[in-house]
N, C-alpha and C positions, 0 to 999 in steps of 0.2 A: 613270838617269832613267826610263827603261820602266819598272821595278818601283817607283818610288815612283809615276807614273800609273798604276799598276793598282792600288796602292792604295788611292788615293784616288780611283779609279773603283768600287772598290770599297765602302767609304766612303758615298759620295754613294748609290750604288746601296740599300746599308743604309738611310741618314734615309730615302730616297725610298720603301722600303718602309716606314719607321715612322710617316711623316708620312701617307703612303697610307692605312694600317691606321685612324690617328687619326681620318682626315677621314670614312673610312668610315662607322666606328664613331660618331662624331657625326652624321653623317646619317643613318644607320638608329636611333639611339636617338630622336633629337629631328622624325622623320618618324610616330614612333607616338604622339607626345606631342602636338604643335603642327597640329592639323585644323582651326583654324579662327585669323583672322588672316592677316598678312603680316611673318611674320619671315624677313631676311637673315642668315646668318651666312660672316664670311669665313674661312677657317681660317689658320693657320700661312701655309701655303703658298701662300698668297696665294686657292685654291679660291671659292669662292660657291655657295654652299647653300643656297636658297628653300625656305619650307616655309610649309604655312596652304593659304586659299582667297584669299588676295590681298584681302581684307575690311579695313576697320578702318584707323586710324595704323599705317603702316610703322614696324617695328623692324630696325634694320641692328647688330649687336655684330661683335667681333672678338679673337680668338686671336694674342696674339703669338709664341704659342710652343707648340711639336708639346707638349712637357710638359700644360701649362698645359688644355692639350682632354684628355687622360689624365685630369690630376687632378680638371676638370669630371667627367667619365662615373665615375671609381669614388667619387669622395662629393663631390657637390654641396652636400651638407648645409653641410660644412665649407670645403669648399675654395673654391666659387665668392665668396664675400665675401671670402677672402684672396687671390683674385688680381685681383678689381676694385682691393679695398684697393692692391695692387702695380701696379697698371697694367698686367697684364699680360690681362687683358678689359678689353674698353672699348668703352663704346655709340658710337656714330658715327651713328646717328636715332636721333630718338625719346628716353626719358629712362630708364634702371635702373629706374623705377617701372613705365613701360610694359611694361619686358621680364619682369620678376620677376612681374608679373601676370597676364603670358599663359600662363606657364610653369605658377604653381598654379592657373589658371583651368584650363588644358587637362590639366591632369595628374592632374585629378580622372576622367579620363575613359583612361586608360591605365592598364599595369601597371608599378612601377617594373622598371630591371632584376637580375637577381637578384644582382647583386653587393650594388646596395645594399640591396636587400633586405634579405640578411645582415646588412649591419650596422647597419639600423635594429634589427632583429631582438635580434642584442648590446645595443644601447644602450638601449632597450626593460629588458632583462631584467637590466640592470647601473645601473639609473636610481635604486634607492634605496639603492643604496651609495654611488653620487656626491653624493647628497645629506643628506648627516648634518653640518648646521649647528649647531654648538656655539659659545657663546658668543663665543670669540678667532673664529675665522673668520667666523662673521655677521659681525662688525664689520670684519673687513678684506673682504670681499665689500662690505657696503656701500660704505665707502669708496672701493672701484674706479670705481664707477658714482658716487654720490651727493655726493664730494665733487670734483667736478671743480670747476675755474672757476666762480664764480658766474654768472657774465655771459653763458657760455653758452645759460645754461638761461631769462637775461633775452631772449635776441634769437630766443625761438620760443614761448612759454609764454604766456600767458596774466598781466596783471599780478600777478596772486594766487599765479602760480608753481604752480597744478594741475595735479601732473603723474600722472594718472589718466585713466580714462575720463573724459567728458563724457557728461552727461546732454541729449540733443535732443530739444527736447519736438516738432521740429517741422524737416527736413532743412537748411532753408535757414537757422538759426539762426546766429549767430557764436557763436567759440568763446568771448569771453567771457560771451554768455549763454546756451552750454550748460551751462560751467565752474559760474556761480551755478547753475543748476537740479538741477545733482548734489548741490549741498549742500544745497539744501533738498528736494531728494529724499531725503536720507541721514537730515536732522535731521527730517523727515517720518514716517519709518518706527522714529524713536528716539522718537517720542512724547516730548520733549525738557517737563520742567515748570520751574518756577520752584526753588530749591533744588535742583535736582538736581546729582550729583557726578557726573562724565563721566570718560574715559579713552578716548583716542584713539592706539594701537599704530603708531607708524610714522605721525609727524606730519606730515612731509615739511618743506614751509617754512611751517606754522604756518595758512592760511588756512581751514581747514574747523575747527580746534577755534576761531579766532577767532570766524567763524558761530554754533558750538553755543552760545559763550558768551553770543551776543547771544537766544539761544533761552530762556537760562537763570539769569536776572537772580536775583544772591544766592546761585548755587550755586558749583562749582570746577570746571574744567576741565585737565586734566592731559595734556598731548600730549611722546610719549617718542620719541627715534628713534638712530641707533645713528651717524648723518652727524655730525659735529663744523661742518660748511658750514650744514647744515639747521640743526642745534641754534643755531649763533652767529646767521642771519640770521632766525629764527621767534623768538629771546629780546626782539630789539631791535624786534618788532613789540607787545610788550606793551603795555598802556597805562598812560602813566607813573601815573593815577591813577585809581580805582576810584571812583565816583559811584553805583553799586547798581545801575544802569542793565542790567548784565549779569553773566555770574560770573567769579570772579577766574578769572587763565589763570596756566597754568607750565608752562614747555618744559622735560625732564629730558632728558640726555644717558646715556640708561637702557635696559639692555635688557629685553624684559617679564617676562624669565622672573626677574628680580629686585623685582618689584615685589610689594607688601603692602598689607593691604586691603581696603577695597569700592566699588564703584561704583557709580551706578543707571545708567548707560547706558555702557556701550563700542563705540568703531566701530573699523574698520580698512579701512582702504582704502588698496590698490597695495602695502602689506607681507607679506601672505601667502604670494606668490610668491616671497620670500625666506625663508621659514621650512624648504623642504627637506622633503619627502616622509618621514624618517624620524625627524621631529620634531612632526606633525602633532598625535600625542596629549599631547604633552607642552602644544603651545598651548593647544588646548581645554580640557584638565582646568587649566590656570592662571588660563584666562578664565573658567573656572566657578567658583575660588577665587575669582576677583575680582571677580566680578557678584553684587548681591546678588540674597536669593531671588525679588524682585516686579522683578528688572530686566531690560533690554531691552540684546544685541547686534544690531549689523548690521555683516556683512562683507563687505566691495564685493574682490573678487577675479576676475583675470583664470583664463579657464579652459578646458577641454575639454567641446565637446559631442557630444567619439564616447570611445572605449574610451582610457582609459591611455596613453600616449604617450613621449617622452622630448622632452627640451631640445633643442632644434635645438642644436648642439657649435659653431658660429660666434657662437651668442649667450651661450652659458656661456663661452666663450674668451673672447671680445673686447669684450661688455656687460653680463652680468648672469650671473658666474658664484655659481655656486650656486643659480639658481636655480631654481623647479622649475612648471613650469603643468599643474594637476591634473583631472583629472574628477571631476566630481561623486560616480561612486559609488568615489572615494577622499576623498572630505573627509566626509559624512553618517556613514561608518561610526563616526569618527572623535568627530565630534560627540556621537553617541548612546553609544560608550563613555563621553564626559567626563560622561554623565546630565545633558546638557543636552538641549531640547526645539526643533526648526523648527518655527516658526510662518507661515514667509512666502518662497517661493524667488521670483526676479526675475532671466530671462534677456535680458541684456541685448544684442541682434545689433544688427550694423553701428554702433554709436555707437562703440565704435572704433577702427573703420575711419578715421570721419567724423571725430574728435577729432586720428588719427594726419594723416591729410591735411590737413588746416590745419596740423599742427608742420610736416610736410615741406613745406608752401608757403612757410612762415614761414624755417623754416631756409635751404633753398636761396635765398632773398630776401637770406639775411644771411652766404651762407656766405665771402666776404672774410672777413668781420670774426671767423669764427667761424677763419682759418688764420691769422689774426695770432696770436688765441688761443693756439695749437696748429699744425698742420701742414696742407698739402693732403690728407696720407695721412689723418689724423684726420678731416676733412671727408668722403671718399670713405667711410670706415668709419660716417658717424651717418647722411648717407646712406644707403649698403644697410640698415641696421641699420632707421630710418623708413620706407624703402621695402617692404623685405619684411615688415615686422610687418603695415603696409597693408594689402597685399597678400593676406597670412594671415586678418587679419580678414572681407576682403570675401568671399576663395574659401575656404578651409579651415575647419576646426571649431574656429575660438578665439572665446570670448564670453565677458559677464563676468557675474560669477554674483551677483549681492548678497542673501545668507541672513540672514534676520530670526530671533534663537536668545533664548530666553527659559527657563527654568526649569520654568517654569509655564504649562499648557494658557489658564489664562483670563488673562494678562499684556497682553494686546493686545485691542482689539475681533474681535471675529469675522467683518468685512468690511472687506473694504479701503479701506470711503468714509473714512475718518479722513487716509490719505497724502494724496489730492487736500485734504482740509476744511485738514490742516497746513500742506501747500504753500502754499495761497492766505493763510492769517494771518499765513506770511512774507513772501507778496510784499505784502500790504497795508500793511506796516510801512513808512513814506515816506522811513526812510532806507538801508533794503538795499540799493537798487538801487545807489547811494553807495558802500556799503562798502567795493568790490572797490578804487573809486581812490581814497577816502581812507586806507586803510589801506598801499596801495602806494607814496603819495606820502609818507607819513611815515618808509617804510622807508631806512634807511641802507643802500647797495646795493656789494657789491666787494669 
């Protein structure tokens, strides 16, 4: 009996130094990070660790396990959204959005530590081998994310099912009338005429080629997307009958690098950042095949406004793998090999931030409905997933880029007063404003 009590004195004495070392180690990393605010953290061991100036909504999180604070300190990247997913963090004040905000807000203002360093460093210099999307795998990457449940994406979105930035002409705006003003921001910058044949890469569920078409009475409209959810619920928005009124519409279940052709306007918006970093050129010289020589691109893309970067490794796993969010001077190079011409770059800050915060108020609002769907775990994961992208937009260097790409120097006016004169001849149309819930109330939805 004495030698199994020493062992397990012994034992205990070990966790107690592991648990010791963890709680340490979490207070001195997150004591150089958290200078401003009132964050609690409880550790494993039951501990309580204050950090900040006592300012601000108190945030109280917590550690259920000595592991669990480890796997925080060597890669947060990855690991912190799979163990909120697990229950094994878990807020106790305050909301995941408060925390995750303080943490990039203030971490703009430290050094990380050199572990992770390293392995941003790897992922970083390993980022355009992860991403070489080839036709089979685009489509199952889509699928991951784009065909989930439909109803999902009903009980947070927007009726028109926008699942992009929003365009705010103005902070306090709803998101359905930021949601219209991106499209006719979009169909603005497309100098959109009557006849014209259009081509929209990554349709989503149909609502912005529906807009072009009304842009474009007697022309075609051609919106392709790789979602089999997308493709079924954007078909049965067509209209049963064509009156001249606008240009005919077709949803393809098509990927673009199979398409043939010309177009006078192409857009793409929210599919870029599924095209994968070593597939770049291959897009542009297709879209240059497909544009004719007097036509107008615009590409609305989520992006980077510092150096090069990699994919945060919780959102390639768990929501949008393959995917890749670029900088700028990785997409321009790109362009001008394909001998196509920028006529027009538009950084888009904080819209959205502002777009993501409405989905996360909306979600959280429906999330019951979204675990019947699906699970509690499922819910915890679109969560963090809304929460830190937030979060990223507001303090970090993500924005989104929309590049106006033409062939030809004189394709466009040589000032920008034509986007505003555009804008306004769509809203003066007295039935836009309509659109969004006539065309959603016709939709067959499930």
């Amino acid at each position: 009996m004495p030698r199994l009590q020493a062992e397990d004195h012994r034992q205990n004495k070990g966790l107690g130094i592991v648990s010791g070392l963890a709680d340490w180690s979490v207070k001195r990393a997150l004591s150089h990070i958290v200078t401003r605010g009132s964050l609690t953290v409880t550790t494993a061991a039951g501990r309580v660790l204050t950090f900040g100036d006592g300012t601000g909504q108190p945030v109280h999180v917590r550690f259920t396990d000595t592991r669990a604070e480890w796997a925080f300190l060597v890669d947060a990247d990855l690991r912190l959204g799979e163990l909120y997913m697990d229950g094994r963090f878990l807020v106790e004040q305050g909301s995941l959005y408060d925390f995750v905000a303080m943490m990039l807000r203030e971490a703009q203002n430290s050094t990380h530590p050199l572990i992770a360093r390293v392995i941003d460093h790897i992922r970083t210099r390993l980022r355009i081998f992860r991403h070489r999307n080839l036709p089979g795998r685009s489509k199952t990457n889509v699928a991951h994310h784009y065909d989930l449940d439909g109803r999902l994406y009903e009980l947070f979105l927007d009726p028109d099912r926008q699942y992009s930035c929003a365009y705010f002409e103005h902070p306090d705006r709803s998101l359905e009338e930021a949601q219209l003003a991106k499209k006719r921001h979009l169909a603005a910058k497309l100098s959109i005429e009557p006849d014209n044949s259009i081509l929209d890469i990554g349709c989503g569920w149909g609502g912005l080629a529906l807009h072009l078409a009304e842009q474009a009475p007697g022309g075609y409209v051609l919106g392709v997307t790789l979602s089999e959810e997308q493709h079924d619920y954007a078909s049965k928005r067509v209209p049963s009958t064509m009156d001249g009124s606008l240009a005919e519409v077709q949803f393809a279940l098509r990927d673009y690098r199979s398409l043939t052709g010309h177009f006078d306007r192409i857009v793409s918006v929210g599919m870029f950042e599924h095209v994968g970093l070593a597939s770049y050129r291959t897009f542009f010289r297709k879209c240059a095949e497909l544009l004719e020589d007097d036509g107008i691109m615009v590409l609305h893309t989520i992006g980077c406004s510092a150096t090069p970067g990699f994919t945060t490794p919780w959102l390639d796993k768990y929501i949008f793998p393959g995917g890749y969010i670029p900088a700028l001077s990785e997409i321009v190079p790109e362009i001008e090999a394909a001998g196509l011409t920028i006529t027009d770059v538009e950084v888009l800050r904080l819209h959205y931030a502002w777009t993501l915060a409405n989905w996360r108020e909306r979600f959280m609002a429906r999330w019951a409905e979204v675990a019947e769907l699906y699970d509690e775990r499922f819910c915890r994961m679109w969560e963090y997933y809304l929460s830190t992208a937030e979060a990223a937009f507001r303090y970090e260097d993500l924005v989104v880029f929309q590049i106006q790409i033409s062939k030809r120097n004189d394709t466009v006016p040589v000032t920008r007063d034509y986007i505003a004169r555009n804008e306004a001849n769509q809203a003066s149309k007295s039935d836009v404003e309509r659109s969004v819930e006539r065309k959603a109330d016709n939709v067959l939805v499930g």
